[in-house]
N, CA, C and O atoms as a Maestro MAE file, in Angstrom:
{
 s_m_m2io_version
 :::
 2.0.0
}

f_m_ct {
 s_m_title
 :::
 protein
 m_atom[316] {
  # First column is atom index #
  i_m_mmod_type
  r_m_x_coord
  r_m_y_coord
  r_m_z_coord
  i_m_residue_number
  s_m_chain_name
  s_m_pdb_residue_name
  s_m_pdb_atom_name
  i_m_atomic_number
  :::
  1 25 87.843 132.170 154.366 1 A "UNK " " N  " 7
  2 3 88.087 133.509 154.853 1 A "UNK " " CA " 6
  3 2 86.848 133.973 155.611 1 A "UNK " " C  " 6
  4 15 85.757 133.694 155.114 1 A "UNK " " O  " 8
  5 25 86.880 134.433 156.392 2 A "UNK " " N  " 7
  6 3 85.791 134.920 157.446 2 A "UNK " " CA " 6
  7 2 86.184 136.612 157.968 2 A "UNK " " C  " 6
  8 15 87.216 137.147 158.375 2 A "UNK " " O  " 8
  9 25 84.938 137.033 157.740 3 A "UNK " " N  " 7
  10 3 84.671 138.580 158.209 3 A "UNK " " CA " 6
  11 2 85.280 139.216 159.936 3 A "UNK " " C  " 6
  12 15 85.002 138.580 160.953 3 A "UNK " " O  " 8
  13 25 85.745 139.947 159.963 4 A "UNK " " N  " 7
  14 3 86.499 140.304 161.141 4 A "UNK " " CA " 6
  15 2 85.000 140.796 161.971 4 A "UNK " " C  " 6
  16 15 84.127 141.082 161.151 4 A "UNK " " O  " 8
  17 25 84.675 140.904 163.038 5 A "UNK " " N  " 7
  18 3 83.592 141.564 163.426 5 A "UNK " " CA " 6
  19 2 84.060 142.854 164.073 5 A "UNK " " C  " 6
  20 15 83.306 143.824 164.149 5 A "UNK " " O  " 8
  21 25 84.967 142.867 164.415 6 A "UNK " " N  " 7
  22 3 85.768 144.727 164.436 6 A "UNK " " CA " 6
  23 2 84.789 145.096 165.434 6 A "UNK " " C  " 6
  24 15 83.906 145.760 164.891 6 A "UNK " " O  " 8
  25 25 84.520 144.889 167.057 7 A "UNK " " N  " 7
  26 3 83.577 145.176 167.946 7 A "UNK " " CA " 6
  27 2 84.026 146.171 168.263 7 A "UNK " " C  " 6
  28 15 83.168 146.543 169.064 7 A "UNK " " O  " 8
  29 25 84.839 147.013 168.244 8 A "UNK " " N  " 7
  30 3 85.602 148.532 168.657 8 A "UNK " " CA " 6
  31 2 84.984 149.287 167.541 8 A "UNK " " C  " 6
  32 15 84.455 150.360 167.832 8 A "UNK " " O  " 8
  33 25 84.972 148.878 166.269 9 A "UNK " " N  " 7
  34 3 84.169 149.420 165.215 9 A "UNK " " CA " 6
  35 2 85.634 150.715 164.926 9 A "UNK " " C  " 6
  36 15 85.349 151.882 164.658 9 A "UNK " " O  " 8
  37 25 86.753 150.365 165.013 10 A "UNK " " N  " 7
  38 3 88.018 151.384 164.840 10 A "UNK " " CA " 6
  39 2 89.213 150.257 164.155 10 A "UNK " " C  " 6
  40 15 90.364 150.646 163.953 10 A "UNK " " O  " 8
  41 25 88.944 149.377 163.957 11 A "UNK " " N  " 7
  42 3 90.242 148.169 163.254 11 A "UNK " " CA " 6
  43 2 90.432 148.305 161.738 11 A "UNK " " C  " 6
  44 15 89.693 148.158 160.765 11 A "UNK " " O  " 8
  45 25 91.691 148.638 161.921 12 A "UNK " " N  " 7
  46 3 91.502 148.129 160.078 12 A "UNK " " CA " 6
  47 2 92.006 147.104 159.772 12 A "UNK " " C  " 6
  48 15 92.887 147.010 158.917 12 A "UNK " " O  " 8
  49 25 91.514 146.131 160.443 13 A "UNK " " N  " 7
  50 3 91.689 144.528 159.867 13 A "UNK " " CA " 6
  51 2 89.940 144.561 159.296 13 A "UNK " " C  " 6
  52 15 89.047 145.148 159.907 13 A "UNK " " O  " 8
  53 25 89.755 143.799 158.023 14 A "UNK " " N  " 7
  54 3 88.530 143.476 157.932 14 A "UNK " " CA " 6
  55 2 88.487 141.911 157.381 14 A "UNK " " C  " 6
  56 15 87.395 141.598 156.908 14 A "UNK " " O  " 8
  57 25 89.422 140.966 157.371 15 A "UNK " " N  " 7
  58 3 89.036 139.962 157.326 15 A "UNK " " CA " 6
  59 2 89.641 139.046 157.746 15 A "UNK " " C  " 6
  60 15 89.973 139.666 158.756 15 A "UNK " " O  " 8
  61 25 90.315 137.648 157.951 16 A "UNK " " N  " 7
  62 3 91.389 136.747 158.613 16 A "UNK " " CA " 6
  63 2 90.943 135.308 158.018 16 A "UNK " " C  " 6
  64 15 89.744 135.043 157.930 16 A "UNK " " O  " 8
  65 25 92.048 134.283 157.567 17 A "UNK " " N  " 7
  66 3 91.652 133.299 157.377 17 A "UNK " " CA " 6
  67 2 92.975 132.535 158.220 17 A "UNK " " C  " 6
  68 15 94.156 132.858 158.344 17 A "UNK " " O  " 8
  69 25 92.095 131.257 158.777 18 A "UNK " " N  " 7
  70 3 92.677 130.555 160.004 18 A "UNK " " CA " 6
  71 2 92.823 129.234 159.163 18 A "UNK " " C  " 6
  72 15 91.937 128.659 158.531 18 A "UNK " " O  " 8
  73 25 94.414 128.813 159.330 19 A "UNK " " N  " 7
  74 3 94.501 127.443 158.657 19 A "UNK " " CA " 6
  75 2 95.548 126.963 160.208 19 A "UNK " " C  " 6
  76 15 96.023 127.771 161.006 19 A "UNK " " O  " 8
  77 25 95.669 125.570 160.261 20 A "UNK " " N  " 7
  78 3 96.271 124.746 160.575 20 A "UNK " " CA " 6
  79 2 97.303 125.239 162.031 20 A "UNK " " C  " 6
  80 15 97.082 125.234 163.242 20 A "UNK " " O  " 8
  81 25 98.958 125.798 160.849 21 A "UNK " " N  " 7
  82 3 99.602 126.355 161.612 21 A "UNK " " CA " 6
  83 2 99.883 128.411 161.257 21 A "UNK " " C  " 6
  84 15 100.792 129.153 161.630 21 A "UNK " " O  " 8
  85 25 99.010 128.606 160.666 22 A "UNK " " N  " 7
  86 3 99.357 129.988 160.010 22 A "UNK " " CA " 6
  87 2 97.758 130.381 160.590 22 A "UNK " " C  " 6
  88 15 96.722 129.834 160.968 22 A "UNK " " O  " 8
  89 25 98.362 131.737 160.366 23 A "UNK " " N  " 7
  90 3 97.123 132.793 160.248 23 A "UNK " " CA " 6
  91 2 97.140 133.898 159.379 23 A "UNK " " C  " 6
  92 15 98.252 134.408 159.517 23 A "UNK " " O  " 8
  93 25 96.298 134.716 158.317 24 A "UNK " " N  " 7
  94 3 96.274 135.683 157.309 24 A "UNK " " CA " 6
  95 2 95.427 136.538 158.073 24 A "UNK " " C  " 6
  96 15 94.525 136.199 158.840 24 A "UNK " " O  " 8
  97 25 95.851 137.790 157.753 25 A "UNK " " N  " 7
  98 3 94.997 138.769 158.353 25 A "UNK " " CA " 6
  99 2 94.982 140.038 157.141 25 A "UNK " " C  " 6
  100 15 95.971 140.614 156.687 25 A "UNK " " O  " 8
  101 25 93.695 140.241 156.824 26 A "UNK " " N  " 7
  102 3 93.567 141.539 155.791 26 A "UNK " " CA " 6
  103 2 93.023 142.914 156.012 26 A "UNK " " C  " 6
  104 15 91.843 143.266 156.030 26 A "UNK " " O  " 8
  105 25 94.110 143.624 156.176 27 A "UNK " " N  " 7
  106 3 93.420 145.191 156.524 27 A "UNK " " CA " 6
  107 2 92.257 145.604 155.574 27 A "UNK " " C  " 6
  108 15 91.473 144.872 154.969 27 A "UNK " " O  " 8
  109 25 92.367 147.325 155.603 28 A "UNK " " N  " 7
  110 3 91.263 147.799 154.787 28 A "UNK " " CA " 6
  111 2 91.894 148.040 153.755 28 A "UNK " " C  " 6
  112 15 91.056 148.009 152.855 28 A "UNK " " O  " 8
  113 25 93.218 148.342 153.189 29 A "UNK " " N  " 7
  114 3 93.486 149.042 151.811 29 A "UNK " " CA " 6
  115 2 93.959 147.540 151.118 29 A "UNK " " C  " 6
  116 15 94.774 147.596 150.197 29 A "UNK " " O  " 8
  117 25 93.471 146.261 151.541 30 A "UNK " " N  " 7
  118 3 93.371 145.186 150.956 30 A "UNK " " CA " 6
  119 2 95.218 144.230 151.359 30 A "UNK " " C  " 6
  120 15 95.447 143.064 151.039 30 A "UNK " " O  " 8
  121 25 95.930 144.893 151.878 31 A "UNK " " N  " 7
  122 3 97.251 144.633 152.253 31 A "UNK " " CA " 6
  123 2 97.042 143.191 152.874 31 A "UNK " " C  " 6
  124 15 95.888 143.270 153.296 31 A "UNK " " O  " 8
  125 25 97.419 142.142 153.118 32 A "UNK " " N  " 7
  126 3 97.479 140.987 153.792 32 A "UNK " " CA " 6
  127 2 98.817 140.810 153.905 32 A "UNK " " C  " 6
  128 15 99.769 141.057 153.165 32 A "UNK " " O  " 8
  129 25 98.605 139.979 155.776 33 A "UNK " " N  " 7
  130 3 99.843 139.435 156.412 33 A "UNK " " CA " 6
  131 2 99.917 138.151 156.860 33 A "UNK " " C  " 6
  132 15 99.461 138.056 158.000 33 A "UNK " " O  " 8
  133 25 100.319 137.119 156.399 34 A "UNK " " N  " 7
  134 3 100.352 135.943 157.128 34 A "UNK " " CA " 6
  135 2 101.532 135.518 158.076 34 A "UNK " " C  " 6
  136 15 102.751 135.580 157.910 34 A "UNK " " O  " 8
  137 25 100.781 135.073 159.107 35 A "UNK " " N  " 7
  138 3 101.761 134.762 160.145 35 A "UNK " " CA " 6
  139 2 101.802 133.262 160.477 35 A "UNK " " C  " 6
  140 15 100.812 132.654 160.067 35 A "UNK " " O  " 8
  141 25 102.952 132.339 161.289 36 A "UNK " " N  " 7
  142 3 103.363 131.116 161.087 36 A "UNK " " CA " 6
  143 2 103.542 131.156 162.256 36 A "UNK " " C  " 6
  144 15 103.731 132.174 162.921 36 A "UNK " " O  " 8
  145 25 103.484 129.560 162.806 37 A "UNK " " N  " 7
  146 3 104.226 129.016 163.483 37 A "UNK " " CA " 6
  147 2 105.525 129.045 163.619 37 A "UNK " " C  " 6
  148 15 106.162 129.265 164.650 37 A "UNK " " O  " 8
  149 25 106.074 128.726 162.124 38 A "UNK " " N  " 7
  150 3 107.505 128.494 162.442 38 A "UNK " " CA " 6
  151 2 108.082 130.360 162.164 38 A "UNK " " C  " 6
  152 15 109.239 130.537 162.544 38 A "UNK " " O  " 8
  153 25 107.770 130.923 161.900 39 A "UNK " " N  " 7
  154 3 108.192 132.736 162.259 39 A "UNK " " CA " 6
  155 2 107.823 133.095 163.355 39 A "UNK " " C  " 6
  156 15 108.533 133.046 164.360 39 A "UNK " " O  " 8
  157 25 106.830 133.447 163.323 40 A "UNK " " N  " 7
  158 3 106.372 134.124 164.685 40 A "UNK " " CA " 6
  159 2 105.791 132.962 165.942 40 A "UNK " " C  " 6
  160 15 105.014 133.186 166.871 40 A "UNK " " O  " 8
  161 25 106.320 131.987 165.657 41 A "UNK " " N  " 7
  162 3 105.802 131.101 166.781 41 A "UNK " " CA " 6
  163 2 104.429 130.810 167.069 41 A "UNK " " C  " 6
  164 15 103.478 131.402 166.557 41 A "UNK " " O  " 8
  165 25 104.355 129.871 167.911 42 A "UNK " " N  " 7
  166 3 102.918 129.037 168.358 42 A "UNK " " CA " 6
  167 2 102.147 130.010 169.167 42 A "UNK " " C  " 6
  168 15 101.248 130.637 168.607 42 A "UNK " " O  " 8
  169 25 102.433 130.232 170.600 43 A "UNK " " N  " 7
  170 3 101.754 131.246 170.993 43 A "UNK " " CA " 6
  171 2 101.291 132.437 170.341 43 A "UNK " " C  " 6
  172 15 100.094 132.688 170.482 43 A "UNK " " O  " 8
  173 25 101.757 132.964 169.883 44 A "UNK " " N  " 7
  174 3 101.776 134.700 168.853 44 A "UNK " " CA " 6
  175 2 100.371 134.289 168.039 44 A "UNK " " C  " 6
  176 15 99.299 134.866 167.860 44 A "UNK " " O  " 8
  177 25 100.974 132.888 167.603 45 A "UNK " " N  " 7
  178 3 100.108 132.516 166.577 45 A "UNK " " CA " 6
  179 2 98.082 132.629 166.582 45 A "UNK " " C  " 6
  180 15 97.146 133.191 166.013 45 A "UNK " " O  " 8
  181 25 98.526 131.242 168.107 46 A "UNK " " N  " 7
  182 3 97.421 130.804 168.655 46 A "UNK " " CA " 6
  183 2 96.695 132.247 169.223 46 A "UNK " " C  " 6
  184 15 95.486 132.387 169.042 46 A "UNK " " O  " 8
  185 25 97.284 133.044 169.742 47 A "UNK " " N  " 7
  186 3 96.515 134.903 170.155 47 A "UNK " " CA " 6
  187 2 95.844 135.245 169.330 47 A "UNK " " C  " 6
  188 15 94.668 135.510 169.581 47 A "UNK " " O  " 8
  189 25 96.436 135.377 167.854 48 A "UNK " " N  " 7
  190 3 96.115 136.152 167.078 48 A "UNK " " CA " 6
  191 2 94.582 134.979 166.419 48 A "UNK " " C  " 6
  192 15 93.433 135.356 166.188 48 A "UNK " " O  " 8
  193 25 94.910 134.170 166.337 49 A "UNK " " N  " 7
  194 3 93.940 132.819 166.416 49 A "UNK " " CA " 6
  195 2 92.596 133.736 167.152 49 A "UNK " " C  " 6
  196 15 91.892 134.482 166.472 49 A "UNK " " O  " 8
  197 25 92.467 133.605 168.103 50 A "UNK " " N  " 7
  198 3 91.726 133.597 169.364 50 A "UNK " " CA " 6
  199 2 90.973 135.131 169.349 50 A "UNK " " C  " 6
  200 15 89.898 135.262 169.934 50 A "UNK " " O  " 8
  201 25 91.590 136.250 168.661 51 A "UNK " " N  " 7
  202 3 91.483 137.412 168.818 51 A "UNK " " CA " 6
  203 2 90.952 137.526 167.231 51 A "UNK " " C  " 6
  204 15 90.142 138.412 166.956 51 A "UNK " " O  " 8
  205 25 91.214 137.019 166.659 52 A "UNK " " N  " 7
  206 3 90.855 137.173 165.085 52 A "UNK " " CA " 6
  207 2 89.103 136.541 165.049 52 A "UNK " " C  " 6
  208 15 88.142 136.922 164.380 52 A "UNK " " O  " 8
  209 25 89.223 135.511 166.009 53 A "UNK " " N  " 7
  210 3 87.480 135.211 166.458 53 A "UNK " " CA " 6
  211 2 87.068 135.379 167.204 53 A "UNK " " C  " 6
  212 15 86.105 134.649 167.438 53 A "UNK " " O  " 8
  213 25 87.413 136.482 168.253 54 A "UNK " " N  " 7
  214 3 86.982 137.135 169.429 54 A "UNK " " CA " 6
  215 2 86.196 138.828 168.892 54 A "UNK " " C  " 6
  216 15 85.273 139.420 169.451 54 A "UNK " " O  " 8
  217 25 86.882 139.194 167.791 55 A "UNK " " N  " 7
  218 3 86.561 140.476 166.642 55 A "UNK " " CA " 6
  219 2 86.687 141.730 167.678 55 A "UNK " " C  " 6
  220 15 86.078 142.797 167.755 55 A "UNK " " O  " 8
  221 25 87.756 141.133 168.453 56 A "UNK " " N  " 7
  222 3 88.608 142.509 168.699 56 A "UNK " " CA " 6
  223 2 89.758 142.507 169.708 56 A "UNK " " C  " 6
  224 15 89.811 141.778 170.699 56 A "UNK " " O  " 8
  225 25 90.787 143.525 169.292 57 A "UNK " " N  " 7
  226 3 91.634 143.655 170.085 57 A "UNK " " CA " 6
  227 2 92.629 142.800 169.122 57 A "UNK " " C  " 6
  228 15 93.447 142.192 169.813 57 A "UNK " " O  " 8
  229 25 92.828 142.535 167.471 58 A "UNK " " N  " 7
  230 3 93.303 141.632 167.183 58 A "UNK " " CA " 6
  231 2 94.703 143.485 166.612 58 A "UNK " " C  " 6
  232 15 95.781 143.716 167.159 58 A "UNK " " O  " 8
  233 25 94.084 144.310 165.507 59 A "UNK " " N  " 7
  234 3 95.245 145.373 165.232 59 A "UNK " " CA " 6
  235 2 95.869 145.704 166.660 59 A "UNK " " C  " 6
  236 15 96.965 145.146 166.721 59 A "UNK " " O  " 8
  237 25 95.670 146.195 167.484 60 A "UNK " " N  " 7
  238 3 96.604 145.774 168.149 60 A "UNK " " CA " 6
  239 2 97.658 145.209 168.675 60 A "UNK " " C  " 6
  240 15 98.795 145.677 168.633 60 A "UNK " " O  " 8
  241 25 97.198 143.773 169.398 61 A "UNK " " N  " 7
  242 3 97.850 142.703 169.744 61 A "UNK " " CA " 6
  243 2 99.036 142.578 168.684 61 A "UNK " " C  " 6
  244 15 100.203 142.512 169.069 61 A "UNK " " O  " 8
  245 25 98.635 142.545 167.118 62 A "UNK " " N  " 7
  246 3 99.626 142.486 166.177 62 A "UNK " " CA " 6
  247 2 101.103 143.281 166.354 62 A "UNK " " C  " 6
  248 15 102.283 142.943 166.451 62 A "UNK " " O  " 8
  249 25 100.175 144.808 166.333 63 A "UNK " " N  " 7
  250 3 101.174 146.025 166.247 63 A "UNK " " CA " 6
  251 2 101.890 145.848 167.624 63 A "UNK " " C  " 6
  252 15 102.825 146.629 167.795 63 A "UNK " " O  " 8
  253 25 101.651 145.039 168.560 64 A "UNK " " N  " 7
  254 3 102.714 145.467 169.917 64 A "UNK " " CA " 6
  255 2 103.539 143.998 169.430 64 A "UNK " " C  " 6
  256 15 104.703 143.978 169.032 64 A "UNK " " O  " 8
  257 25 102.557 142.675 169.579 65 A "UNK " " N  " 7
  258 3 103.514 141.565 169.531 65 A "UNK " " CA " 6
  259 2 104.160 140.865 168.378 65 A "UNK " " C  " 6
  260 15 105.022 139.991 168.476 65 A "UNK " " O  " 8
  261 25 103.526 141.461 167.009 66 A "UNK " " N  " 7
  262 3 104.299 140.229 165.953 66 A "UNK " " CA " 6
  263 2 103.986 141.490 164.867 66 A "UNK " " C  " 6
  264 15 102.911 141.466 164.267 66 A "UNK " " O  " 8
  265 25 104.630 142.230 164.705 67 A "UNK " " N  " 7
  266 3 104.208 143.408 163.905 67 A "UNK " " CA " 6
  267 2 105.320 142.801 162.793 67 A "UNK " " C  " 6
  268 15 104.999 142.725 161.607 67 A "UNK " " O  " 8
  269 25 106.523 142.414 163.213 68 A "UNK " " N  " 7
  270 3 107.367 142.295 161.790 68 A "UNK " " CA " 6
  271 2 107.633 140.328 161.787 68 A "UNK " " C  " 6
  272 15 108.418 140.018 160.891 68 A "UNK " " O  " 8
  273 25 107.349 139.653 162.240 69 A "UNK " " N  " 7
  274 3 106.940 138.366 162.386 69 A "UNK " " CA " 6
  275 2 106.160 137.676 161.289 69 A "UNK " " C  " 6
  276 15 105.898 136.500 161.541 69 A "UNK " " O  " 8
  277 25 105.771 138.097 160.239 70 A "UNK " " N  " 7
  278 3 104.551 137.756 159.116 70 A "UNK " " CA " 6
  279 2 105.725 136.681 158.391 70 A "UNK " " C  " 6
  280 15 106.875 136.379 158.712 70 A "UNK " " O  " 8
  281 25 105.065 136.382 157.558 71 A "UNK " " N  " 7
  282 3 106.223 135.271 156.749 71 A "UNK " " CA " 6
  283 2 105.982 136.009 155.400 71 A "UNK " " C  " 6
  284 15 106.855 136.387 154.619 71 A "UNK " " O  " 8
  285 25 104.331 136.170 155.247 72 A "UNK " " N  " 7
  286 3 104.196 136.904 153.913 72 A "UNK " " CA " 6
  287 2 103.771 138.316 154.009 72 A "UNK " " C  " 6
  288 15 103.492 138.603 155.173 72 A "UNK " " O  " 8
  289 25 103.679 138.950 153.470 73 A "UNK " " N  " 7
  290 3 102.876 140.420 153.131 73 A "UNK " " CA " 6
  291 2 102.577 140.869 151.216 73 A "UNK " " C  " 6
  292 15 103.457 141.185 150.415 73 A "UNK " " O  " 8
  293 25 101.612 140.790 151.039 74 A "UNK " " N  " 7
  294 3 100.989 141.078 149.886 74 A "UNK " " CA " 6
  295 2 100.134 142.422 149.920 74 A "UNK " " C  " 6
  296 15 99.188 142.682 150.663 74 A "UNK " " O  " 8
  297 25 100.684 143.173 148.970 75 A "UNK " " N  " 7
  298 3 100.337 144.490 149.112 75 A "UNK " " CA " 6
  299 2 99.089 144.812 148.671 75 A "UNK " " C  " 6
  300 15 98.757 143.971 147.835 75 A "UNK " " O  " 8
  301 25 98.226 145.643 148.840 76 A "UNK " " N  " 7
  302 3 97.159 145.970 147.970 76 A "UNK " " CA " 6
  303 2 97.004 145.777 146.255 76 A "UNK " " C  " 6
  304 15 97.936 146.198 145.570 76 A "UNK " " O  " 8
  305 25 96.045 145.260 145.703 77 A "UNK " " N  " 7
  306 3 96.084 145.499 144.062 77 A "UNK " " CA " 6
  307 2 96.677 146.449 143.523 77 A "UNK " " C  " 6
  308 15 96.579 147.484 144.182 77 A "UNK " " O  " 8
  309 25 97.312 146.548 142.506 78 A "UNK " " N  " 7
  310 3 97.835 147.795 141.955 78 A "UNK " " CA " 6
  311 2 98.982 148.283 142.328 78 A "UNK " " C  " 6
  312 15 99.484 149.210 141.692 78 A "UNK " " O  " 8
  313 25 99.766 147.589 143.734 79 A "UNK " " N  " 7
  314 3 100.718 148.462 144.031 79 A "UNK " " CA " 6
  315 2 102.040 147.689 143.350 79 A "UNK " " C  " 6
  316 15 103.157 148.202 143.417 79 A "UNK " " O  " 8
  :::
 }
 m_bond[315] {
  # First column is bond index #
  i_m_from
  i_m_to
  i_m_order
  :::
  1 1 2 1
  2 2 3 1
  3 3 4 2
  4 3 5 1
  5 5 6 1
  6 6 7 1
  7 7 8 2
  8 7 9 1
  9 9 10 1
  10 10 11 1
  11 11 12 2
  12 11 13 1
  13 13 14 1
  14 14 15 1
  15 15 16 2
  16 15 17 1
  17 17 18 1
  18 18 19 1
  19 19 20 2
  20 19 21 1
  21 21 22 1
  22 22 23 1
  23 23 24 2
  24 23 25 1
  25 25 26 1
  26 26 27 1
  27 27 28 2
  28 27 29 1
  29 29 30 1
  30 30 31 1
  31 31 32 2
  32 31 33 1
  33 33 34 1
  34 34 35 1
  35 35 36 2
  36 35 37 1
  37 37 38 1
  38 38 39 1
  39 39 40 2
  40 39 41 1
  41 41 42 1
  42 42 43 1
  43 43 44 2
  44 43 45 1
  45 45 46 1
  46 46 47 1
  47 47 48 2
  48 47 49 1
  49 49 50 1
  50 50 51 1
  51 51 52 2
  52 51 53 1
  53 53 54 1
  54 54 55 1
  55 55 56 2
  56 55 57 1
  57 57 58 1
  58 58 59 1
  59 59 60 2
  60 59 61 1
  61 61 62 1
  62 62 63 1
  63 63 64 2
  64 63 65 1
  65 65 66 1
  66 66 67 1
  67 67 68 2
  68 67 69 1
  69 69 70 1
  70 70 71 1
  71 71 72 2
  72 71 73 1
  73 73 74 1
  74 74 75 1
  75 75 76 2
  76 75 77 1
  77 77 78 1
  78 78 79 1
  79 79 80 2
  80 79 81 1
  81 81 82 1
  82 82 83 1
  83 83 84 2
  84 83 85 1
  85 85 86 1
  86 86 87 1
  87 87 88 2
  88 87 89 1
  89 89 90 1
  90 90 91 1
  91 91 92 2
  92 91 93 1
  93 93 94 1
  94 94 95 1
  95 95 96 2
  96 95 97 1
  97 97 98 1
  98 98 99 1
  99 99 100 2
  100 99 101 1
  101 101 102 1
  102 102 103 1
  103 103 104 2
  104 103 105 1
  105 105 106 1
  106 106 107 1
  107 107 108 2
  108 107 109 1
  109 109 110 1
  110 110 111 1
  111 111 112 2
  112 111 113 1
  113 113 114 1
  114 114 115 1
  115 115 116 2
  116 115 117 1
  117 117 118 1
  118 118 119 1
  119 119 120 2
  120 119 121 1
  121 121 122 1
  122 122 123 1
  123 123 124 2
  124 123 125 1
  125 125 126 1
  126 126 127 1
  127 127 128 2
  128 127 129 1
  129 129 130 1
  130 130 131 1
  131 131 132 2
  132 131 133 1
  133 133 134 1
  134 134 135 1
  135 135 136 2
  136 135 137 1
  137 137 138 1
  138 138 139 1
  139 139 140 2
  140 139 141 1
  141 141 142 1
  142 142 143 1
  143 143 144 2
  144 143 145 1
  145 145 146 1
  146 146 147 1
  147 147 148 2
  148 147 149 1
  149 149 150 1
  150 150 151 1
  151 151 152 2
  152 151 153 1
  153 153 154 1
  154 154 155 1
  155 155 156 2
  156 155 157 1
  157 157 158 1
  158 158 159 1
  159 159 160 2
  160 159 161 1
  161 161 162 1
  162 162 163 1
  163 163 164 2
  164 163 165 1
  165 165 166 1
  166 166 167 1
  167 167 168 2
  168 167 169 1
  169 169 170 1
  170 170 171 1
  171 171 172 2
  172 171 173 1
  173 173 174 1
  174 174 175 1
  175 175 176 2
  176 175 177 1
  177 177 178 1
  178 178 179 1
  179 179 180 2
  180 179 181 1
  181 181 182 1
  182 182 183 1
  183 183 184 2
  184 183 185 1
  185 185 186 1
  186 186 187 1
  187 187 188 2
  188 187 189 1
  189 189 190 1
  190 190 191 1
  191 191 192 2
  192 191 193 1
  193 193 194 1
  194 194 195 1
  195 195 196 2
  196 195 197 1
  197 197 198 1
  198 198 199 1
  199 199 200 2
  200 199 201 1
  201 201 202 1
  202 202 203 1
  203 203 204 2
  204 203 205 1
  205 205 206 1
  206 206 207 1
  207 207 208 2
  208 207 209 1
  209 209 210 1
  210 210 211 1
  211 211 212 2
  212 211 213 1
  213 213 214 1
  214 214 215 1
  215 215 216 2
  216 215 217 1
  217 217 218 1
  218 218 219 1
  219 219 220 2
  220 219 221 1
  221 221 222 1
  222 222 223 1
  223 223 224 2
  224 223 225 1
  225 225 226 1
  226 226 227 1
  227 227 228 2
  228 227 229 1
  229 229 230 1
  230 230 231 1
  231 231 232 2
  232 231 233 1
  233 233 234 1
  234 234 235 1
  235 235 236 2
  236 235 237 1
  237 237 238 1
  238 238 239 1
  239 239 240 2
  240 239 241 1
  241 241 242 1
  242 242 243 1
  243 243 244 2
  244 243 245 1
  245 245 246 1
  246 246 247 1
  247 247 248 2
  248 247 249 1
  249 249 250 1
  250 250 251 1
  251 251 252 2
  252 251 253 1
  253 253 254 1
  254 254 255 1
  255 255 256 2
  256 255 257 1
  257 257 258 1
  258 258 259 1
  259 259 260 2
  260 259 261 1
  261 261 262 1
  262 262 263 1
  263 263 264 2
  264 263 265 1
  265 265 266 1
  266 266 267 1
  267 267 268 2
  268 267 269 1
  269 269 270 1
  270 270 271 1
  271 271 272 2
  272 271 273 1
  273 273 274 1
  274 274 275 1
  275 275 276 2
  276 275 277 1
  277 277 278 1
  278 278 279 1
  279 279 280 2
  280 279 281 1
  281 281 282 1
  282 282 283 1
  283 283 284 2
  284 283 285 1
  285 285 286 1
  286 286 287 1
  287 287 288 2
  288 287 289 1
  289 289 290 1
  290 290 291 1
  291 291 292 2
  292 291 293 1
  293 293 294 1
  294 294 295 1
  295 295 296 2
  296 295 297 1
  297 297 298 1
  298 298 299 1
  299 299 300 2
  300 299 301 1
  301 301 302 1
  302 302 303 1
  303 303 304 2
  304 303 305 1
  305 305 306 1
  306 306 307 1
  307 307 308 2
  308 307 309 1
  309 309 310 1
  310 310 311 1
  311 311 312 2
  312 311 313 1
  313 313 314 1
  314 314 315 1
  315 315 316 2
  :::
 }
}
């Protein structure tokens, strides 16, 4: 898992872990979304890839292109 660098300093993603064919992305109230190849496709994928280690422009990109595309979503502790 690796630290988001959030260069807008306004994201509430704060962390992302990059495997293979998936990508996880973790806001601030601890919520995580993983996204796939085989859901949201290769391209979507590979963006969010690219933008998740670019440390910005990644909440976004999500919310316009693969906002309901995740395979998983795990809610914050406690909920």
């Amino acid at each position: 898992m690796e630290h988001y660098l959030n260069k807008s300093g306004t994201s509430p993603i704060t962390r992302f872990k990059i495997e293979a064919q998936k990508v996880t992305v973790w806001y601030n109230d601890d919520t995580s979304y993983t996204y796939s190849y085989a859901r949201a496709g290769q391209p979507i994928v590979d963006r969010i890839k690219e933008l998740a280690i670019a440390g910005e422009g990644l909440a976004t990109y999500i919310s316009r292109q693969a906002k309901f595309l995740y395979d998983h979503k795990i809610d914050k502790p406690g909920t």
